[in-house]
C-alpha positions as CSV (number, residue, x, y, z in Angstrom):
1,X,124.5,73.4,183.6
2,X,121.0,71.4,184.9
3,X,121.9,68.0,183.0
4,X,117.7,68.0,182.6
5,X,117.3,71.5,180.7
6,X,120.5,70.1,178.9
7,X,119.3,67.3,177.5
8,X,115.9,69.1,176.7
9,X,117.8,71.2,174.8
10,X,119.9,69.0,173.2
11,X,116.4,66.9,172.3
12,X,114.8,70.0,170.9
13,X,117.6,71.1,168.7
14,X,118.3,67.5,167.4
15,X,114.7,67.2,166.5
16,X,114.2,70.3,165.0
17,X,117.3,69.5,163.0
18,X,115.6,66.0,161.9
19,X,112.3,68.4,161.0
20,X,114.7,70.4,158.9
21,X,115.8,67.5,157.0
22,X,112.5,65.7,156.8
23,X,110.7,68.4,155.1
24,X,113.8,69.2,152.4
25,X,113.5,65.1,151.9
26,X,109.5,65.8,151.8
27,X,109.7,68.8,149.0
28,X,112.9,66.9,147.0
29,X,110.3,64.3,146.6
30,X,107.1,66.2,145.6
31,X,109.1,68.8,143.5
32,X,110.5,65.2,141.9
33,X,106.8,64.1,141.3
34,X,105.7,67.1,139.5
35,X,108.3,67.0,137.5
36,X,107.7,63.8,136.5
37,X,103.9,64.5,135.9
38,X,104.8,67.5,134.4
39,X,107.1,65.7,131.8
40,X,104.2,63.0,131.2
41,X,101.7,65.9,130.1
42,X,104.6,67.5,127.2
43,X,105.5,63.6,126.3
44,X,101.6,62.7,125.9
45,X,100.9,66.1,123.8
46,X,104.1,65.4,122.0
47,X,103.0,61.9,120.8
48,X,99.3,63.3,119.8
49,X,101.2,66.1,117.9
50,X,103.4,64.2,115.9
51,X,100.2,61.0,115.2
52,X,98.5,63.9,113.9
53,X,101.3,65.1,111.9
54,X,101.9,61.7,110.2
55,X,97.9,61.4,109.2
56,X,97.8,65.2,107.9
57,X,101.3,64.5,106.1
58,X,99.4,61.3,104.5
59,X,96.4,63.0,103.9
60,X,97.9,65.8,102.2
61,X,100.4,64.1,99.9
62,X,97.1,61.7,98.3
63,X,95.7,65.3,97.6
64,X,98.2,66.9,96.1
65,X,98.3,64.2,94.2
66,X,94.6,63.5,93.2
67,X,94.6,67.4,92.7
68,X,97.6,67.2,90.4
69,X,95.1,64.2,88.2
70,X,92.1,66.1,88.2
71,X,94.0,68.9,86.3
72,X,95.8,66.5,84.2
73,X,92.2,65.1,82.8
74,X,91.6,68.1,80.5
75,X,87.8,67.5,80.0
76,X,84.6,68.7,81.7
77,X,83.8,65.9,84.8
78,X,80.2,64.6,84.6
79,X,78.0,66.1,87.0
80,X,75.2,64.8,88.3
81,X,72.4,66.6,91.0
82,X,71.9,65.1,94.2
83,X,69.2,67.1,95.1
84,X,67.7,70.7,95.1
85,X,66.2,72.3,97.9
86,X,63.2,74.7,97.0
87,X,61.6,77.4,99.6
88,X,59.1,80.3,99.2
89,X,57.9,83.1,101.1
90,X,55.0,85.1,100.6
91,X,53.8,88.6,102.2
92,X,50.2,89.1,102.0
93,X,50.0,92.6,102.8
94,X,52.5,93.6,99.8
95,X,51.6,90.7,97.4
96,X,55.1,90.0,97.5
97,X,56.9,87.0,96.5
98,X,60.3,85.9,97.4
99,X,61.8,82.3,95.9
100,X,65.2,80.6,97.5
101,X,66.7,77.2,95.8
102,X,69.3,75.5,96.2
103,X,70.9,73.0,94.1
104,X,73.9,70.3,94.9
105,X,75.9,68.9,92.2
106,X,78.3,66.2,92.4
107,X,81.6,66.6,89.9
108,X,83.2,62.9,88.8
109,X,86.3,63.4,87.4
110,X,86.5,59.5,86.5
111,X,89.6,59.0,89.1
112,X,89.5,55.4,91.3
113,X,91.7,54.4,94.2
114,X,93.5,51.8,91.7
115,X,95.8,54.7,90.6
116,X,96.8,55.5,94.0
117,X,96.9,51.5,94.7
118,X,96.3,48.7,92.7
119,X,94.7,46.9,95.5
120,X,92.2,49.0,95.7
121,X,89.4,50.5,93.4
122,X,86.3,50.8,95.0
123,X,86.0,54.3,95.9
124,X,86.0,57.0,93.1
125,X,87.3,60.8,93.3
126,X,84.2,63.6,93.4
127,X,83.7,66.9,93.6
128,X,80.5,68.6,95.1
129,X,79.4,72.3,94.0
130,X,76.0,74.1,94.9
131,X,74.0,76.7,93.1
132,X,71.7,79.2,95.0
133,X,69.3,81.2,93.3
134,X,66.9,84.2,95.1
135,X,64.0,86.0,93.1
136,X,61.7,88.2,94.3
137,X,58.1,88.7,93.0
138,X,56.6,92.0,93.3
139,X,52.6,92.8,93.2
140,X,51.4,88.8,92.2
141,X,48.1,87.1,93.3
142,X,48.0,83.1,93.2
143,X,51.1,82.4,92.0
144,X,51.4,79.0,91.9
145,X,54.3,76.2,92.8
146,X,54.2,75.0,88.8
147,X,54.1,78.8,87.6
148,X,57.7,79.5,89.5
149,X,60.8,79.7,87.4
150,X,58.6,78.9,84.0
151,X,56.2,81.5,82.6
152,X,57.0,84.3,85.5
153,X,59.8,86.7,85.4
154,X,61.2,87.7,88.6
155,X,61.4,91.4,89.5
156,X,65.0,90.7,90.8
157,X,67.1,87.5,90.4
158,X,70.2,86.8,92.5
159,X,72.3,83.9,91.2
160,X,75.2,82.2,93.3
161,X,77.2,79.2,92.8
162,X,81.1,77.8,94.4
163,X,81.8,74.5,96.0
164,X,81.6,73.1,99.2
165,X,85.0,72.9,100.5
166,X,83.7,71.1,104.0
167,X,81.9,68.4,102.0
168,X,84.9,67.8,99.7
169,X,87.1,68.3,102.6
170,X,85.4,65.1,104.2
171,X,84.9,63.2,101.2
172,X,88.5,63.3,100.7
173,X,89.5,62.2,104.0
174,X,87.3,59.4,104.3
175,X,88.3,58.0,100.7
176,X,92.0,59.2,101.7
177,X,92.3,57.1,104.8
178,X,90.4,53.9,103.4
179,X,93.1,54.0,100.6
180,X,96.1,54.4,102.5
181,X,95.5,52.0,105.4
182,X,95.6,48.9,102.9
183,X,99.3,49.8,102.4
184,X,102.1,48.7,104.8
185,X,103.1,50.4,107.6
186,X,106.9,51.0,105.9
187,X,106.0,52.5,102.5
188,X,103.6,55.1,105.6
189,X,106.5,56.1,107.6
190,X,110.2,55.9,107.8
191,X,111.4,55.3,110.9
192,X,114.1,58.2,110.3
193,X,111.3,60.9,109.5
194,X,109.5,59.7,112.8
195,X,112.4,60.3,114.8
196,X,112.9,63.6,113.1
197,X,109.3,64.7,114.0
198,X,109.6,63.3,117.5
199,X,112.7,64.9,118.3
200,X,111.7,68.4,116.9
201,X,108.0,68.1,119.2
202,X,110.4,67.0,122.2
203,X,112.8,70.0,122.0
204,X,109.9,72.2,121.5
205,X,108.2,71.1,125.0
206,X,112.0,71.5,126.7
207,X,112.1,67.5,126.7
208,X,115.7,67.2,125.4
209,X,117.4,64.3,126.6
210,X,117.7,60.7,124.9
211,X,114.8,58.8,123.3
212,X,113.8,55.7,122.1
213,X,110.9,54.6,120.1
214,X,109.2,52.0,118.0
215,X,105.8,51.6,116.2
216,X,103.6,48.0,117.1
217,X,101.3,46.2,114.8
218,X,98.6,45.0,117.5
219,X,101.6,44.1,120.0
220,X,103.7,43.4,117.7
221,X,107.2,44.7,117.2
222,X,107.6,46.3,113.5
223,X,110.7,47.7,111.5
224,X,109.9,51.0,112.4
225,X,111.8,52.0,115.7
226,X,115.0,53.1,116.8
227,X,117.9,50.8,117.7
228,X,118.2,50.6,121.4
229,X,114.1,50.6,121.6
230,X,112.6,47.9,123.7
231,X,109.3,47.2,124.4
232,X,108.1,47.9,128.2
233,X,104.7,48.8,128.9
234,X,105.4,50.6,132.6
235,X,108.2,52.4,131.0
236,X,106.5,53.7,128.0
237,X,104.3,56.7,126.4
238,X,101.8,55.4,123.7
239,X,99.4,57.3,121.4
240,X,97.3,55.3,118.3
241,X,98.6,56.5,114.8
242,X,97.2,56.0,111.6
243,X,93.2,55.7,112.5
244,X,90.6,55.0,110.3
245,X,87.5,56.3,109.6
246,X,85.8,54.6,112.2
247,X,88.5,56.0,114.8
248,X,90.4,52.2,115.0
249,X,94.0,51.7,114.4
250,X,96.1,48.8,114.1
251,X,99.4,51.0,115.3
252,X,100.6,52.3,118.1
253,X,103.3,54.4,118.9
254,X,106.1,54.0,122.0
255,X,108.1,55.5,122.8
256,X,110.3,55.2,125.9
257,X,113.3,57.6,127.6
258,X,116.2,55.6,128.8
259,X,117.8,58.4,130.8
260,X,114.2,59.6,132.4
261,X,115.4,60.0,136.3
262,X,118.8,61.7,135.5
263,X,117.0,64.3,133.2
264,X,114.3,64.8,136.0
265,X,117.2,65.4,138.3
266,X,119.0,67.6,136.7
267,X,115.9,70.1,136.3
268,X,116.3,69.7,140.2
269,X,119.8,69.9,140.5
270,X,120.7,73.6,140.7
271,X,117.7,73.8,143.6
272,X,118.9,70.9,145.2
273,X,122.4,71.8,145.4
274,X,120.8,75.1,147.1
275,X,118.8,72.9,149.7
276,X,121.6,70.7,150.5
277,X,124.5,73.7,151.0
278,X,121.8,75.4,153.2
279,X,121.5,72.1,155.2
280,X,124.8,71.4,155.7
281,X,125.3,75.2,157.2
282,X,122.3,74.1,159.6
283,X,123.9,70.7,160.5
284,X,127.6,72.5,161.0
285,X,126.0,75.1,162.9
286,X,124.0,72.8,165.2
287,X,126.8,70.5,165.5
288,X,129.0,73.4,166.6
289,X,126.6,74.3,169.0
290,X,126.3,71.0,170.5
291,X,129.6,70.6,170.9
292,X,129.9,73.8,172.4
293,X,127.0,72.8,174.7
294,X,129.1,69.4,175.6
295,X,132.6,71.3,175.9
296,X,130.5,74.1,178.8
297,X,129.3,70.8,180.5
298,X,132.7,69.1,180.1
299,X,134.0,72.7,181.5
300,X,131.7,72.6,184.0
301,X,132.6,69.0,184.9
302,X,136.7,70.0,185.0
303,X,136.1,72.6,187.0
304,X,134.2,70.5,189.6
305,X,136.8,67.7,189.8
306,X,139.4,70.5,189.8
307,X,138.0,71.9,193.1
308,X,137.9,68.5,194.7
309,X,141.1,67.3,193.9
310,X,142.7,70.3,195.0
311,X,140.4,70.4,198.1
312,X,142.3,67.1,198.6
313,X,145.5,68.2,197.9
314,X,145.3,70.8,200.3
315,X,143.5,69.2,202.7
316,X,146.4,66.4,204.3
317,X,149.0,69.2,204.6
318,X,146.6,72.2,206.2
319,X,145.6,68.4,208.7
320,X,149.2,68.0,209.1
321,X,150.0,71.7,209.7
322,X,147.3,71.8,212.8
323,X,148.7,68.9,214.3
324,X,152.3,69.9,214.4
325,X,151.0,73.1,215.7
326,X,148.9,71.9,218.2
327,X,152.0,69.5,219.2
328,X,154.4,72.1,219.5
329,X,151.8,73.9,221.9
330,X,152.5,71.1,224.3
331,X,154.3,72.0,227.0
332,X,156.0,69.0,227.6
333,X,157.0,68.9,223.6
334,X,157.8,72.6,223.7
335,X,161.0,71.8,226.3
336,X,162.1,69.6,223.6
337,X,164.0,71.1,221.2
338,X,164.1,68.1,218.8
339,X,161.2,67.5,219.0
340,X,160.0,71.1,217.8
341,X,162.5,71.1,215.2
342,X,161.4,68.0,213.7
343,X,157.2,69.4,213.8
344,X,158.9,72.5,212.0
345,X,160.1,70.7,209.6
346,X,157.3,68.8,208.7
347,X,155.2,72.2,208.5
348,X,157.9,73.5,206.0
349,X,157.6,70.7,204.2
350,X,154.2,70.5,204.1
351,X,154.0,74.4,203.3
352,X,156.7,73.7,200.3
353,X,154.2,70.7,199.1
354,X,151.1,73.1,198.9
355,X,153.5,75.6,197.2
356,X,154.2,73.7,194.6
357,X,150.6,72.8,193.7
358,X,150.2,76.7,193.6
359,X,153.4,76.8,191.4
360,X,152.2,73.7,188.8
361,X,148.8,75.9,188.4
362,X,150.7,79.1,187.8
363,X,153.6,77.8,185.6
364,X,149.9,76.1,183.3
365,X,148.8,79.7,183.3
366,X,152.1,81.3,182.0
367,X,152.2,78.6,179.3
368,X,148.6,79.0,178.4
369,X,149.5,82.6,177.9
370,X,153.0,82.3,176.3
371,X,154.0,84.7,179.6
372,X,156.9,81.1,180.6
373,X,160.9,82.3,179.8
374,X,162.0,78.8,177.4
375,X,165.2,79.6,177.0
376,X,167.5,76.5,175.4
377,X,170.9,75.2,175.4
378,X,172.6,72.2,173.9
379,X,172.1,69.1,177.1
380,X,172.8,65.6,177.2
381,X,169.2,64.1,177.3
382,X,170.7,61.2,180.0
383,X,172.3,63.6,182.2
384,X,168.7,65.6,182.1
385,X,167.0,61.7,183.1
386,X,169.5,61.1,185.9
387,X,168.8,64.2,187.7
388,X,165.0,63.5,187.3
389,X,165.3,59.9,188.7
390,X,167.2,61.9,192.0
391,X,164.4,64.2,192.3
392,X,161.9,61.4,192.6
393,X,164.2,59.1,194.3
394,X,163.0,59.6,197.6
395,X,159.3,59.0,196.8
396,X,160.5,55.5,195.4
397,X,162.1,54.3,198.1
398,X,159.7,55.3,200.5
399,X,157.5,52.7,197.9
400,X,160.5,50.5,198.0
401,X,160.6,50.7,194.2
402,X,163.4,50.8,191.6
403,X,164.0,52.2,188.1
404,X,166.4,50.3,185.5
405,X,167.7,52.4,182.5
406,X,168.6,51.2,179.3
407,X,170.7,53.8,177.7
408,X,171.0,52.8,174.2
409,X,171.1,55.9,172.7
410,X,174.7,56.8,170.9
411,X,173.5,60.5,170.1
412,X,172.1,62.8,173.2
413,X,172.5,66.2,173.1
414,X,169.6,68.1,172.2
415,X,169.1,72.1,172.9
416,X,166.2,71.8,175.8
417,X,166.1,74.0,178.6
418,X,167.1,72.0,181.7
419,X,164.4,72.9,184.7
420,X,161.3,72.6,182.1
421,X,162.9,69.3,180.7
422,X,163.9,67.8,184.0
423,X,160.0,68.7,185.2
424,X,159.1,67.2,181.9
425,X,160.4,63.5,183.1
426,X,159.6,64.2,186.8
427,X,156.0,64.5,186.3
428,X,156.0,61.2,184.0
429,X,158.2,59.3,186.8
430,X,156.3,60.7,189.4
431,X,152.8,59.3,187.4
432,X,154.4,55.7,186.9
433,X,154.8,55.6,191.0
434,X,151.3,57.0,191.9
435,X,149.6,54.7,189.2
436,X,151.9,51.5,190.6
437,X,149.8,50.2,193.2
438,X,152.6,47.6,194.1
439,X,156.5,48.6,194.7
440,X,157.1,50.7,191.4
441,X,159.0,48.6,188.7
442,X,159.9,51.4,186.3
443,X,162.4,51.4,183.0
444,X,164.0,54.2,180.8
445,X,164.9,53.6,177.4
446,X,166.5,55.7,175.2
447,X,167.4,54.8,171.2
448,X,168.2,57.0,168.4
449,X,165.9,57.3,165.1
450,X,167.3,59.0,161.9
451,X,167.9,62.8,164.2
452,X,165.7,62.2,167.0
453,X,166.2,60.7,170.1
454,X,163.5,58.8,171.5
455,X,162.6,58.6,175.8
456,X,160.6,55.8,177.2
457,X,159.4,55.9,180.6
458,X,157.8,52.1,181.4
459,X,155.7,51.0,184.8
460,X,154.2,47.7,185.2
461,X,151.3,49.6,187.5
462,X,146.9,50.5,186.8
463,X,147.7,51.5,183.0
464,X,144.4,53.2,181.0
465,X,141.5,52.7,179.0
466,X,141.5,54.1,175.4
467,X,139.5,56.9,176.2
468,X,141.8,57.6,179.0
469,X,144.3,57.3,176.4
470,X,143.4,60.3,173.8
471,X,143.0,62.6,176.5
472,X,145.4,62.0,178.8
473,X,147.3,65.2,178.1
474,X,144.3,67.9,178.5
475,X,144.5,70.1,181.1
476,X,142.6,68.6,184.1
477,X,141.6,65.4,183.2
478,X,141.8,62.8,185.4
479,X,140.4,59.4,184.7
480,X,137.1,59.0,186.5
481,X,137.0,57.2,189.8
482,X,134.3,58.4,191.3
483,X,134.2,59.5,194.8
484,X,137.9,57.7,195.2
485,X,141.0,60.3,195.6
486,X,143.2,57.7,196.1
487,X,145.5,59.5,194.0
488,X,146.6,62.5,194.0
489,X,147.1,65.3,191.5
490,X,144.8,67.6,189.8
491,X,144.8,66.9,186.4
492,X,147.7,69.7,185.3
493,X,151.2,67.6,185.0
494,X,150.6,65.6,181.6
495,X,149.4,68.8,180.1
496,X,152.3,70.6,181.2
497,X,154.0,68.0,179.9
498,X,152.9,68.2,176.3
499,X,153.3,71.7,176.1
500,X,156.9,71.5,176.9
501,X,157.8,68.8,174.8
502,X,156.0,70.5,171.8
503,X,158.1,74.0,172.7
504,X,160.6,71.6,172.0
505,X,159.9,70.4,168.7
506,X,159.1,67.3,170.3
507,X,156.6,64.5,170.3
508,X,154.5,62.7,173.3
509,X,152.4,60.0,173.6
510,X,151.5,56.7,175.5
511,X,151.0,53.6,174.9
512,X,148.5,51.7,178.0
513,X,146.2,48.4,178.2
514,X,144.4,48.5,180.9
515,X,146.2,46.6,184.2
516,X,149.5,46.4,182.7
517,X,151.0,49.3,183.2
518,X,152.0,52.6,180.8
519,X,154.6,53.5,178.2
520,X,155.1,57.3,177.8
521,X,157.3,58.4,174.8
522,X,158.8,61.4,174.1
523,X,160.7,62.0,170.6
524,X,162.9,65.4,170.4
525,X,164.9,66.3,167.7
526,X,168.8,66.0,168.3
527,X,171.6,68.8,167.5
528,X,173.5,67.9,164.1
């Protein structure tokens, strides 16, 4: 894969996965916000409900009562006219005559503000009544003003009278309010039926979640609130209660919601839940695509270093074949019997060499596809290492190096199969002399733990970075080098390796710092 179209697209789907994000961040806030301005507009028309709840409440227990005294007087209030409105209309044509009037009358029933409260008794209790009269004159000349309603008889009279509900209505109110606001604010209002009022307005507006509240005297704190209420002008809702007539009030009421953001969340929360599941799927689905992106290019990568380490492999026997050929065509070396027979034997061995490469790619294969014959039977573990350490022993002193065991082990036998187990340690042993740059200094050790035996294979050689480390045991890796094929191999023996140990009910791992050499370990369970 082009690594510049792969990082494009890697770009493009990591910022359209940011732009995913970024607008569920951008609506989580603005569907927040509303919320929040949403719940300012019920709180606000829940205050102004319940101030004017607590006046009407007021207004209409001083007039039930005043009501209740008027009919408790027994005698006929003194009325008095405030004034009487006169208006006549005359056709010419018909000489008729039509008279309206209209008089107001104010009723006294002789009740003051002192029997409400003794501190006050300015403002007296009055009624107000009107009279309407109509007549019609029929077929008069020069009637005049003074004549009307004395000497002359209408032709038809129409008499009305009630009272003026509006104008007592406001009368009322006005006396009512001047009354009530010399008396303190506790014999007004209890501070339980406030929070009774409140709570019922709240649940009706769908506010139902804990509130505080408390009523201030021009700032000041009063015994009218709740218990956990405290005063905070940022945090509070406030609406004037109690006005007077002039619209002033003295009171206001806060009140304040201690659990605010957690109830605004929650209205959220069912949503939110929604946007975040949805987000996650995006964010496992892009990551699983990424990393199927990276594990094609990894893939692409293996296979790459694959071809070039096998190129190598390949390439020094198919060199050495050509030359022993080309020797043998000699014809001096062709009289030489020894001679031939020694190139022949380099060309079989260098044919059995590139077989075997052929052979550790195959035998992968059948392990990748379960196709490889395991079949097991009880072995001695050190008898398996001894016969590794002669396969390999030719290669070490060719690198004049050694191997020192340390058999401590007191239980060995294990059921293993013997070739796969023997190719097991080969390919470790044969690592710890390719990786020793110097003569090979390489130790076995073998201990038991609880029913397992445990094999350590020790050089003193390159050793291996961390990285190196966790993925020493996949199939093709090789630590990078760069153009340097120093070493040979192709990736395929540790991973080999693994698989066989783990058909085994076995462990494997390494232990490495970097320039002092390798540890492999190998843990297999032992026959009880």
């Amino acid at each position: 894969m082009n690594k510049l179209f792969f990082r494009i697209l890697v770009l493009l789907m990591s910022l359209s996965l940011i732009g995913i994000i970024l607008v569920q961040v951008y609506w989580f806030n603005s569907s927040f916000k509303n919320n929040d301005e949403q719940f300012k507009y019920h709180v606000t028309q829940v205050i102004g409900n319940v101030a004017d709840k607590l006046e009407k409440q007021e207004l209409y227990f001083y007039a039930d009562k005043a009501n209740k005294l008027k009919d408790s007087i027994g005698k006929t209030p003194k009325k008095e006219d405030l004034l009487e409105v006169l208006f006549v209309q005359r056709n010419k044509k018909t000489n008729k005559t039509i008279v309206y009037s209209n008089t107001l009358t104010s009723e006294d029933y002789d009740i003051t503000g002192e029997l409400f409260n003794k501190k006050f008794s300015s403002e007296r209790f009055k009624s107000f009544s009107s009279k309407r009269v109509t007549e019609v004159y029929n077929n008069n000349n020069g009637i005049d003003n003074n004549q009307l309603g004395q000497s002359l008889i209408p032709d038809l009279k129409i008499e009305k009278s009630g009272s003026l509900d509006i104008l007592n209505k406001i009368q009322q109110e006005i006396t009512l309010k001047d009354i009530a606001g010399v008396r303190p604010l506790d014999e007004r209002i209890s501070a339980a039926k406030l929070k009774s009022l409140l709570k019922k307005e709240l649940e009706e507006y769908g506010v139902k979640t804990k509130f505080e509240f408390g009523v201030l005297n021009n700032g000041l704190a009063t015994k009218i609130k709740s218990e956990g209420f405290h005063y905070d002008k940022d945090a509070s809702y406030q609406v004037p209660i109690f006005t007077d007539n002039e619209g002033n009030s003295a009171y206001d009421l806060y009140i304040t919601f201690p659990h605010k953001k957690k109830f605004l969340l929650s209205e959220l929360l069912s949503i939110t839940i929604l946007s975040i599941v949805f987000t996650l799927i995006i964010i496992v689905a892009y990551t699983s695509a990424l990393n199927q992106l990276l594990r094609q290019k990894h893939i692409s990568e293996i296979k790459t270093d694959f071809i070039n380490n096998m190129t190598h492999e390949f390439k020094t026997p198919i060199a050495t074949i050509n030359l022993a050929l080309d020797a043998i065509r000699n014809p001096k070396i062709i009289e030489d019997k020894e001679k031939v027979y020694r190139y022949l034997q380099m060309i079989r061995d260098e044919n059995k060499r590139m077989h075997a490469q052929v052979e550790n790619v195959l035998r992968i294969s059948k392990l990748e596809k379960r196709e490889l014959d395991i079949t097991k039977e009880p072995t001695v573990i050190h008898d398996i290492i001894d016969d590794a350490i002669e396969h390999v022993n030719l290669i070490l002193e060719d690198k004049q190096g050694t191997v020192v065991k340390h058999f401590n082990a007191a239980r060995t036998t294990s059921l293993i199969n013997e070739v796969h187990f023997t190719n097991v340690l080969v390919n470790i042993l044969e690592n710890a002399i390719k990786y020793s740059p110097d003569a090979p200094k390489i130790e076995i050790f073998t201990e038991n733990i609880k029913d397992m035996i445990l094999i350590k294979v020790k050089d003193h050689g390159l050793g291996m970075s961390k990285i190196a480390q966790k993925r020493v045991f996949e199939k093709f890796y090789r630590e990078h080098t760069g153009d340097l094929h120093n070493v040979k191999g192709h990736g395929l023996g540790l991973a080999y390796v693994k698989r066989i140990v783990e058909d085994h009910n076995g462990q494997v791992y390494v232990e490495s710092e970097k320039g002092k050499g390798s540890t492999f370990i190998i843990k297999i369970p032992l026959i009880n």
